[in-house]
C-alpha positions in Angstrom: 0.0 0.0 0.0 1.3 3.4 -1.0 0.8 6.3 1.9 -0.8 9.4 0.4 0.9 12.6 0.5 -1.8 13.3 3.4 0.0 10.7 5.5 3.9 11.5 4.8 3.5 14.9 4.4 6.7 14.7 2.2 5.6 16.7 -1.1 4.6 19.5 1.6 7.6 19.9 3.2 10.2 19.9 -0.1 8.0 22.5 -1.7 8.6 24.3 1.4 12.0 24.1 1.4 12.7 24.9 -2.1 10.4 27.7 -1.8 12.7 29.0 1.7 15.6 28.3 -0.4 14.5 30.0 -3.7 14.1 32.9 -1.4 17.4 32.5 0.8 18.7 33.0 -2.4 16.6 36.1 -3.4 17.8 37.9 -0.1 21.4 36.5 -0.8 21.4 38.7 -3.7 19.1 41.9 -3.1 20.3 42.4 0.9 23.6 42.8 2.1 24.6 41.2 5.1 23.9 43.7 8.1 23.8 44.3 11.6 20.2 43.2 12.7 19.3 47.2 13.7 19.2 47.8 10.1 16.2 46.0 10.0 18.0 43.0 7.5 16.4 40.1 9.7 15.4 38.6 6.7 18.8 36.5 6.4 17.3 34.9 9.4 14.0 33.9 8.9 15.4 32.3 5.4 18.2 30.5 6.8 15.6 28.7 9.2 13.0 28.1 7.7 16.0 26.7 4.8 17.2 24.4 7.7 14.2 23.6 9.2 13.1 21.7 5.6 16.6 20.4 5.2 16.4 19.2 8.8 13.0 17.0 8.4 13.5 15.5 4.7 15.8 13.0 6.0 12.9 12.3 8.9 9.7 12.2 6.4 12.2 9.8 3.7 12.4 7.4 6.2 8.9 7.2 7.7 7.5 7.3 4.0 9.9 3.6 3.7 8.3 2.8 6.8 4.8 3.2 5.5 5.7 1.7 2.4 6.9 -1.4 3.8 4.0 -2.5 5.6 
C-alpha cells in the first residue's frame, strides 16, 4: 500500500523548502549582510525556515519507507 501525501507529508515539506531556499537565495542577492538594527532580519527567517526543511526531509524519507513497507 502506497501512503498518500496526506500521510507523509513529504511533497509539503520539499516544496517548502525549495520555496525558503528560492528565497534565501533572493535575499542573498538583493540584501547585504547587516547588523540586525538595520532591519536586515530577513537573512534569518530564510536560513531557518531553509534548515528547518533540510532538517526534516531525511525524517519524512524514512517514515515514508516505513509506511511503504507494511
Amino acid at each position: 500500500m502506497k501512503p498518500s501525501s496526506d500521510t507523509t507529508a513529504l511533497p509539503a515539506v520539499l516544496i517548502g523548502t525549495v520555496l525558503w531556499l528560492i528565497a534565501l537565495v533572493i535575499v542573498g542577492i538583493r540584501e547585504p549582510l547587516a547588523p540586525p538594527e538595520n532591519g536586515v532580519w530577513w537573512w534569518g527567517v530564510t536560513l531557518v525556515g531553509t534548515a528547518s526543511g533540510v532538517i526534516g526531509l531525511p525524517f519524512l524519507v524514512r517514515r515514508r519507507a516505513r509506511l511503504t513497507a507494511r
